[in-house]
C-alpha positions in Angstrom: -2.5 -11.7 41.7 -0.2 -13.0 38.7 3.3 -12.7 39.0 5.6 -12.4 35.5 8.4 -14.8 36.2 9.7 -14.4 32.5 9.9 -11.2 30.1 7.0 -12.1 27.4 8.5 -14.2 24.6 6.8 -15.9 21.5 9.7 -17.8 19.4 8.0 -16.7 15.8 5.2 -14.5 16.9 1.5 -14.7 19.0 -1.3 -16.0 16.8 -5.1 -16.1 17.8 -7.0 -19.2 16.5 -4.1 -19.7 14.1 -4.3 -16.0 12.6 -0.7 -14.5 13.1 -1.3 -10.9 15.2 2.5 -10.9 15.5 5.0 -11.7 13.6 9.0 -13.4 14.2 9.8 -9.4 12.5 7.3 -8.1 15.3 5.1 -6.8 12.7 1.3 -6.5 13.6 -0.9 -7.9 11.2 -4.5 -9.0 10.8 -6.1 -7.0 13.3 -9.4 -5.3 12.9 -9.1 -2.2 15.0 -5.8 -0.8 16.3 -5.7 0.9 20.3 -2.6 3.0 21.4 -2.8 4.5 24.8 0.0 6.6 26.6 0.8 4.9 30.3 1.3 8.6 31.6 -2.0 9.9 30.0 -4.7 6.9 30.6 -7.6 9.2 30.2 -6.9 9.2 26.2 -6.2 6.6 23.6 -5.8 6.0 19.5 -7.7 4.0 17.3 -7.4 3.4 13.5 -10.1 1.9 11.9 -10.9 0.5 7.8 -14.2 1.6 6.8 -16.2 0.0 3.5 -19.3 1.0 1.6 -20.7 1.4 -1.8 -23.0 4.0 -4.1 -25.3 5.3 -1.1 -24.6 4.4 2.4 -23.0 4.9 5.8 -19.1 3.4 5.9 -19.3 0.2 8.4 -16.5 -1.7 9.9 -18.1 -4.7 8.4 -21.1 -6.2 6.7 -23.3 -5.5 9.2 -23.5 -1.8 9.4 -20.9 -1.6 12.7 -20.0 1.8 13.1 -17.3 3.7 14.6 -17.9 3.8 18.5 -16.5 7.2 20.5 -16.4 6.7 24.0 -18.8 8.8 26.5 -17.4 12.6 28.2 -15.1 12.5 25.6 -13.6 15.1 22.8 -12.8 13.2 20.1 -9.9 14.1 16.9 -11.2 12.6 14.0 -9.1 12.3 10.9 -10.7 10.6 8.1 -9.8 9.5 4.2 -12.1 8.4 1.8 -12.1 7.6 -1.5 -14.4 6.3 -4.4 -14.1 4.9 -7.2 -16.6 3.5 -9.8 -17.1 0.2 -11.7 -15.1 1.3 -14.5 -12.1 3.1 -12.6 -12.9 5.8 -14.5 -14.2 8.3 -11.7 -13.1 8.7 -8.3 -13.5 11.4 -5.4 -10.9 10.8 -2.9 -11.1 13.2 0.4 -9.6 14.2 3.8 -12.2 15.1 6.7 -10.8 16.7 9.9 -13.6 17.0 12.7 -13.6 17.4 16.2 -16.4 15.8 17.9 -17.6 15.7 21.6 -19.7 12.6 23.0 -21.7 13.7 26.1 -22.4 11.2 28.9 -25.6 9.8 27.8 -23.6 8.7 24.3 -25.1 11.4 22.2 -22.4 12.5 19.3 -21.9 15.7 17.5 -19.3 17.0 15.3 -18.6 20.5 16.5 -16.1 21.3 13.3 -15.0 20.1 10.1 -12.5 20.7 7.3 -12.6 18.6 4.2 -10.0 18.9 1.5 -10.8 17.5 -1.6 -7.3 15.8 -3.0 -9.1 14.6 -6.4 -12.1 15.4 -8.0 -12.9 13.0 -11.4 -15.9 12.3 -10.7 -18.1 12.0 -14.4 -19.8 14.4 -15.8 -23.8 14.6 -14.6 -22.7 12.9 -11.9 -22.9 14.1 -8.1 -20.6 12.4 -5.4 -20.3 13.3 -1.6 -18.9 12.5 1.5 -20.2 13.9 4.8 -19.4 13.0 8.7 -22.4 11.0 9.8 -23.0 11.4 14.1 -25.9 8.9 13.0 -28.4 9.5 16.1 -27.6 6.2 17.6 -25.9 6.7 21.2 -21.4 6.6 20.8 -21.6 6.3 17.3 -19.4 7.9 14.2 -19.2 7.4 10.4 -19.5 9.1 7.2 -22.0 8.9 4.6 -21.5 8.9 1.0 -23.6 9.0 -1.7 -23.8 9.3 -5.6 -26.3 10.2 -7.6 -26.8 11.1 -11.6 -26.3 7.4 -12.4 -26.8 3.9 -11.6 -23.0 2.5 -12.4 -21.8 0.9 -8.8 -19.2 3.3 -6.7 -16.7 1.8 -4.2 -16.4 3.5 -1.3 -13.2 2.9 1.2 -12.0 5.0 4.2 -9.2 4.9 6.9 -10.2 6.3 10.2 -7.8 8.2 12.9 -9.7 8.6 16.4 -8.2 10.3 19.3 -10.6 10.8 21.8 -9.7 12.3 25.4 -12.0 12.0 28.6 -13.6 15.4 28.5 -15.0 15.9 32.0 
């Protein structure tokens, strides 16, 4: 077993293949997914995630349609913001989604309540723009999907994730 000799010290932060995680301020940057857990409550963490899209899709983590993952037995606390914009920067729907969401054992997701507040509507007229939690079918796995329809300009779609989950059994 290791012993710690010395308190942890990086003179002008802790990089990873040259990328700075932390810096001399003790600022975290360039990370892609942020865990906090609570030493006196290990059977629950934190995660804050950015999710991208555009016109019709599910939000992924990347470019390869990643999604969310919620661990199994747990209840998860899921606070989401999205917004979209369009080509022009004209029209935008920007929204908060509050769901609670269990994962059973065998992975399977569903969202057992929701409340979305809509902080700005501009969307164009004859347009149609939504956002909806997406508990996509695939085992562990959470998003939302957006969509547009009523015209063909390119939408933007960016969201920041909050997930709490807690073992559940």
């Amino acid at each position: 077993m290791a012993i710690n000799k010395q308190k942890f010290n990086s003179v002008g932060g802790f990089a990873v293949n040259e990328t700075t995680i932390v810096n001399e301020l003790r600022d975290i940057q360039n990370i892609n997914t942020l865990e906090i857990k609570n030493s006196n409550f290990i059977d629950g963490s934190k995660k804050d995630y950015i999710v991208r899209g555009s016109n019709v899709s599910i939000l992924s983590l990347d470019n390869s349609s990643t999604l969310i993952s919620l661990p199994s037995n747990t209840i998860n606390f899921i606070t989401g913001y999205v917004v979209g914009v369009n080509a022009s920067g004209g029209g935008h729907l920007s929204a908060k989604i509050e769901s609670t969401a269990s994962c059973g054992g065998a992975g399977d997701v569903q969202v057992l309540s929701e409340l979305i507040t809509t902080i700005k509507d501009s969307v164009p007229s004859g347009e149609t723009w939504s956002i909806t939690s997406y508990d996509s079918g695939a085992a562990n796995k959470f998003s939302y999907s957006v969509s547009r329809s009523g015209t063909v300009v390119a939408v933007k779609w960016i969201g920041y994730v909050q997930v709490i989950s807690v073992l559940w059994s």
